[in-house]
N, C-alpha and C positions, 0 to 999 in steps of 0.2 A: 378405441384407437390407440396406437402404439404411440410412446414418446415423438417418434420420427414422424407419424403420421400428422401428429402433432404439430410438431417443426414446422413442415412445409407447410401447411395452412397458417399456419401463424407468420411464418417469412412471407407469404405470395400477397398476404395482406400489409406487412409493414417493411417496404425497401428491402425486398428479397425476391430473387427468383429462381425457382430451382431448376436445373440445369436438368442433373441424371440422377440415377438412384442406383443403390444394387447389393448387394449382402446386404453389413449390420451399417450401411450409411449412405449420406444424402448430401450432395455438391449444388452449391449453392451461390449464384453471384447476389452481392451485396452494394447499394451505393446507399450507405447513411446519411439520410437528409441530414444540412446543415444549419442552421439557427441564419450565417449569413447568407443564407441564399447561393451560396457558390456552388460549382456540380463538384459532386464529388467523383471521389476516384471508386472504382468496381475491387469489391475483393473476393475474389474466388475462395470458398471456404468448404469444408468437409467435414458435418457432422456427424458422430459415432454414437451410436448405444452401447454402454459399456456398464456392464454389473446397475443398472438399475439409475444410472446417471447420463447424462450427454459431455462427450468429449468432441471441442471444434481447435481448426488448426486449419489454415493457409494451403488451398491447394493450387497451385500452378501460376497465382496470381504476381509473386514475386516482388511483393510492395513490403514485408517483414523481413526482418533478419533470420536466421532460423535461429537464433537463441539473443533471447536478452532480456535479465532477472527485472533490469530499470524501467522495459518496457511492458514486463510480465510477461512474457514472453517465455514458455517453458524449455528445459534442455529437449524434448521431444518435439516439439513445435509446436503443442497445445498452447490452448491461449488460458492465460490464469485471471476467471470471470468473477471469483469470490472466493474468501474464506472459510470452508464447511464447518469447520469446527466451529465457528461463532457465526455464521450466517446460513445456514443449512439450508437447502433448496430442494422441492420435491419437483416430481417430473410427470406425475398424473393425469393432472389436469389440465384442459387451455390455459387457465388462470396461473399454473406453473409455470406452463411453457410461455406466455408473453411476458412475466417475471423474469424467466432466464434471457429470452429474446433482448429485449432491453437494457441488460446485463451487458449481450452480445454490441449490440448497437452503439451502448455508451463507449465501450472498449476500444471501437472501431474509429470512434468520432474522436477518441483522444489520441488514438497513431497517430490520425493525422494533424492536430497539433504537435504531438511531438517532431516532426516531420518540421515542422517553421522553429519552434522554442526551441530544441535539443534537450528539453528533461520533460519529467511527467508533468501535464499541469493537473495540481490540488495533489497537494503531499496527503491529505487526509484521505482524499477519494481512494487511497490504494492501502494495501497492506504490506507488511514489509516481508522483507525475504525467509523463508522459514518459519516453520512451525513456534521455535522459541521468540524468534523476534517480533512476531506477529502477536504474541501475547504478552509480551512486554510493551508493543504498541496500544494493544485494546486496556491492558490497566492504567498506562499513561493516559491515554483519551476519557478514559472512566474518574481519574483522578482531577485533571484538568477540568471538565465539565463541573464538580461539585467547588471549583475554586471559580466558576463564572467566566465571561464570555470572553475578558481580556485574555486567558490562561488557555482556551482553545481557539483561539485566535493566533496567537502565539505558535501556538502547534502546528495550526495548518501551514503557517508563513516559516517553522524551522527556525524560530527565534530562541527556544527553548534549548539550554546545556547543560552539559550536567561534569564534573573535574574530581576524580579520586585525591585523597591525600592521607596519609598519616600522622595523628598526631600523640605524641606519648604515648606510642604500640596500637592507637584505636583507629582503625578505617574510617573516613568519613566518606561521605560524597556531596558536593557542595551542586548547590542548586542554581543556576544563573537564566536571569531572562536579557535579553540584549547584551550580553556581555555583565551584568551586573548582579551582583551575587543577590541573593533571597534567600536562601538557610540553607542550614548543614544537616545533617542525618546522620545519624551512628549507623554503621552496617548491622553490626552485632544486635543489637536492639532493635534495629530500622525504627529507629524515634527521631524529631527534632530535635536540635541541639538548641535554637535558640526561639526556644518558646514565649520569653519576656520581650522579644523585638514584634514590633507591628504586622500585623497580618497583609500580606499583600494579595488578597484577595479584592473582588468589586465589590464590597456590601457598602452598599448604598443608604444615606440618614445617616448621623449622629456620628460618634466620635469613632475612629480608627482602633480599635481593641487590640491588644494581643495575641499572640496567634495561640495562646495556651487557652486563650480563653472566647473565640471566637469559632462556636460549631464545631464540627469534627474536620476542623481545615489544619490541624495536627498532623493527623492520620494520611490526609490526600497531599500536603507535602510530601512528606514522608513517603508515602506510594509513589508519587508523582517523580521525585528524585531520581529512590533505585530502581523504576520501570524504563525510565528512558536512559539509565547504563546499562542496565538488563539487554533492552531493545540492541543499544548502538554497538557493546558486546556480541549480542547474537547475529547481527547483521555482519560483522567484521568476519566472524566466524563460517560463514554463508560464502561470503566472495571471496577467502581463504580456500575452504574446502572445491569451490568452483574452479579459482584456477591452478588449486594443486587436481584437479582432476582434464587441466588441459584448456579450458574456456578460452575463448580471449572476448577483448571487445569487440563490439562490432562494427565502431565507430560513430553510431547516430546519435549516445545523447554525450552530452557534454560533464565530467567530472564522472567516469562508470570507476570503480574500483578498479575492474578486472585489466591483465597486463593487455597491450596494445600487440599487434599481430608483428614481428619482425621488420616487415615492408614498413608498416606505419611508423615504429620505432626508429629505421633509418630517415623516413623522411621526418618526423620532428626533430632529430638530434641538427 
């Protein structure tokens, strides 16, 4: 069976049904069961075979914006379901295709939160915008993890900062949780500056150790710091190059970088 053949056997079984078919793709209404019982909304979708992958995108159903980075939402209209480069998805088999399906479905169910909340709900459930920021995010979450569950907690809630400075010619980046500083890092080196201070890690039993001398929680600062300047760098970088290329908002979530369309601009001022 061909990916698509795939598809539709695997949609006609979980809140799908397929509409029509015809070249390299397949139209497909959607209503994703909800956790509360509510009915959901139908979304008309058009799945493509493309180089050995599937490509889906919004067709005629008119419930998405046609671009929006916050909602993953691609400048083409694709829907962005994962990260390949650190989640790779194969397309072979059923057990692929209900992996992607599911993909599709979670995506679907979180529009429509976005739809009540105005931002994405679970900062961690998504990846950031672009290839560089994306992997400033994955070594921050990698980093975090080995510092315990207060530190990717942290993460998903967006409690985590991070404030350049210079001092006597040396970059640092200072590490802050809640507004409250936790160490500093040389750029140059990418070391801790203050490894004789207490580790603020969760290790749990007996006395609070230093961070010089507590596991390799040296290093996952240290990572942890310049990943998430890396990240918030690359992401600034992303909605720069978006709206020097024209984008605007689209209005649905609340806090989008991108500039606001003229009309909207009047009516806020």
């Amino acid at each position: 069976m061909t990916p698509l053949d795939l598809v539709k056997q695997v949609a006609a079984a979980n809140d799908g049904t397929v509409i029509d078919e015809g070249g390299n793709g397949v139209r497909i209404a959607v209503r994703p069961t909800l956790d509360s019982g509510a009915p959901p909304p139908t979304y008309l979708i058009e799945v493509s075979a493309i180089g050995g992958a599937l490509r889906v995108q919004e067709c005629g159903s008119h419930r998405l914006p046609a671009y929006c980075p916050e909602r993953h939402l691609n400048s083409d209209g694709s829907f962005c379901l994962h990260w390949a480069e650190e989640e790779p998805l194969g397309f072979g088999t059923e057990d692929d295709i209900m992996l992607w399906w599911g993909k599709l479905l979670a995506f679907l169910r979180r529009q429509i939160a976005v739809d009540s909340l105005r931002r994405w709900p679970g900062k961690s459930d998504a990846r950031a915008h672009g290839p560089e920021a994306a992997r400033g995010q994955a070594s921050a979450e990698r980093a975090a993890t080995a510092l315990g569950k207060r530190f990717t907690s942290a993460m998903d809630e967006g409690r985590l900062s991070t404030k350049r400075s210079r001092v006597a010619g040396n970059k640092r980046v200072r590490l802050f949780l809640d507004g409250r500083r936790l160490t500093s890092v040389d750029v140059k080196t990418k070391s801790v500056l203050t490894l004789r201070s207490r580790c603020p890690c969760d290790r749990q039993g007996g006395r609070p150790l230093p961070i010089v001398a507590c596991a390799d929680h040296a290093a996952a600062l240290a990572t942890l710091a310049l990943s998430l300047e890396r990240w918030a760098a690359a992401e600034r970088k992303f909605f720069e190059f978006a709206a020097s290329c024209g984008h605007e908002c689209c209005g649905s979530v609340d806090g989008c970088p991108l500039p606001l369309p003229e009309q909207a601009k009047r009516q806020a001022a």
